[in-house]
C-alpha angles and dihedrals in degrees: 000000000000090000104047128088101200099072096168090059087040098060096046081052099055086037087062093044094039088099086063086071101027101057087051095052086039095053089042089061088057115102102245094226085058097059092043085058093048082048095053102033102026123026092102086057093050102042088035090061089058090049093048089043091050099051096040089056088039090050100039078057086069099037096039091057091038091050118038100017088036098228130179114239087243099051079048100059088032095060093019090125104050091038087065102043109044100356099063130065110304093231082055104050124126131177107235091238095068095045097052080050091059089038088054099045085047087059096057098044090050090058092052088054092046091067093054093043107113095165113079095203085070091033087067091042090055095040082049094052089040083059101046095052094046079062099045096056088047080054094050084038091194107174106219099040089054096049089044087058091043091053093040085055088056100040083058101056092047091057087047116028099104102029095052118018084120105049095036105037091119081054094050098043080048088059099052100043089051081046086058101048091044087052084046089056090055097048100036120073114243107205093336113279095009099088109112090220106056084077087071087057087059092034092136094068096021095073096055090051112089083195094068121068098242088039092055090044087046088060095031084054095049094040093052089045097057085044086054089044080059100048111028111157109041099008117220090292139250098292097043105043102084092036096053090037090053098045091052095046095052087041083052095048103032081233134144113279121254134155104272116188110190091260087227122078099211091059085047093068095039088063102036100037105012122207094328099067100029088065092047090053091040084050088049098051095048095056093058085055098054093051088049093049100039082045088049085208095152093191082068097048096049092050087040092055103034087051093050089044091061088044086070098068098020144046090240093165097047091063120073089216086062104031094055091055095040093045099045104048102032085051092043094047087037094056082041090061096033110116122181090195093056109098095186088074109074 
């Protein structure tokens, strides 16, 4: 803020991201016996009620534009996107980019459940959910949440693979068939054209075209990065980044103006805080990393990486539909693994 000279923007800005500070002071006030008892009696029920509450908006999308705008299923997945988005009622509204980013983490945290699950009859209700979201991402399409969760899967087999082959061979069988409908995503056509990944199978003219997604990131990318050459060391402050990155791009590309943010929060930092504060966020991250890790808690380590993974290609923590996700589960599983006694954690 002290190096921006849009303070009005600034401050909108630090009043998105304040949940980045104030999850962390709220869950330090928690005894930490009280959150070790929440872990051990009550973390289906937490991250159950996200799921629930995913799957109950996702759902009221298809039945909201069935019901009252009579609209056929296949108009529905088709338009899903941009239903969500501008169509439905503006408190509601959602970019699908965000969505695909809670759907995801639901998925995670349903596979997690299903582990602890002893009563069939809820055993079916989570496999069914867990189902139902793998669909609906291959509805959003939405590349970089699909390949995070690809990569988590992966991750998770890896971690697990000898241990508990035995135990968890219904889980495991769970993850690769979720692997292979997502692969089947990439390599089958969605409406024609309107698959996000066929622009990976014309990748050679695609990133020189603004009009295309990667195209446009590809410009976005190259522009941010000749703002941050600039302007190495602070950067041109929190108020000023998506403003002057905005102005130079239409400028670039003789376009309409519209409000561009970098689409990748690592860049983010670079422009608006420059290497100083791009260490202090690297520093930050990795840190989180090495409790999980030290912790081994592999629930952690799957919602840390799939988090980091989507900040490459969005801004996940300056939206409040990302920050607030982001904010409230990383600090919650962080106090959870936080131990005082343990001297490797420094």
């Amino acid at each position: 803020m002290l190096n921006t000279q849009n303070i009005y923007y600034g401050l909108k800005v630090l009043e998105t991201r304040s949940s980045l500070l104030l999850y962390p002071l709220c869950f330090a006030l928690i005894p930490k016996k009280e959150i070790k008892w929440q872990i051990e009696n009550r973390l289906n029920y937490i991250l159950g009620f996200f799921c629930f509450a995913t799957f109950i908006f996702s759902l009221s999308i298809f039945f909201y534009f069935k019901i009252f705008e009579e609209r056929t299923l296949s108009y529905i997945i088709q338009h899903n996107n941009t239903l969500m988005n501008i169509s439905i009622y503006s408190k509601y509204q959602i970019h699908p980019i965000y969505l695909a980013l809670n759907v995801g983490v639901s998925l995670i945290f349903s596979f997690f459940i299903h582990k602890t699950l002893k009563n069939n009859n809820l055993k079916l209700l989570n496999s069914i959910f867990i189902l139902f979201s793998v669909l609906l991402l291959a509805i959003i399409n939405k590349r970089m949440a699909i390949i995070s969760l690809i990569i988590v899967g992966l991750i998770y087999l890896i971690l697990n693979f000898k241990k508990n082959f035995k135990k968890n061979r219904t889980l495991f069988y769970y993850v690769i068939f979720i692997i292979l409908i997502f692969l089947g995503v990439v390599f089958f056509p969605r409406y024609k054209d309107q698959n996000s990944f066929n622009e990976f199978k014309k990748i050679s003219s695609v990133i020189y075209d603004p009009e295309t997604s990667i195209g446009k990131r590809v410009y976005l990318y190259r522009t941010a990065i000749d703002i941050f050459l600039k302007n190495p060391l602070l950067g041109i402050g929190t108020g000023d980044a998506d403003i002057n990155l905005s102005d130079r791009l239409v400028n670039k590309l003789q376009i309409k103006y519209q409000n561009y943010n970098t689409h990748n929060q690592y860049l983010s930092y670079l422009v608006s805080l420059g290497l100083f504060g791009f260490i202090i966020f690297m520093v930050y991250l990795f840190y989180i990393l090495k409790i999980s890790i030290i912790r081994n808690d592999i629930l952690f380590i799957c919602l840390f990486v799939f988090l980091c993974l989507n900040m490459l290609s969005e801004n996940i923590l300056e939206r409040e539909s990302g920050v607030l996700v982001y904010a409230f589960f990383i600090n919650f599983l962080l106090k959870s693994n936080w131990n005082f006694k343990n001297k490797n954690i420094k």
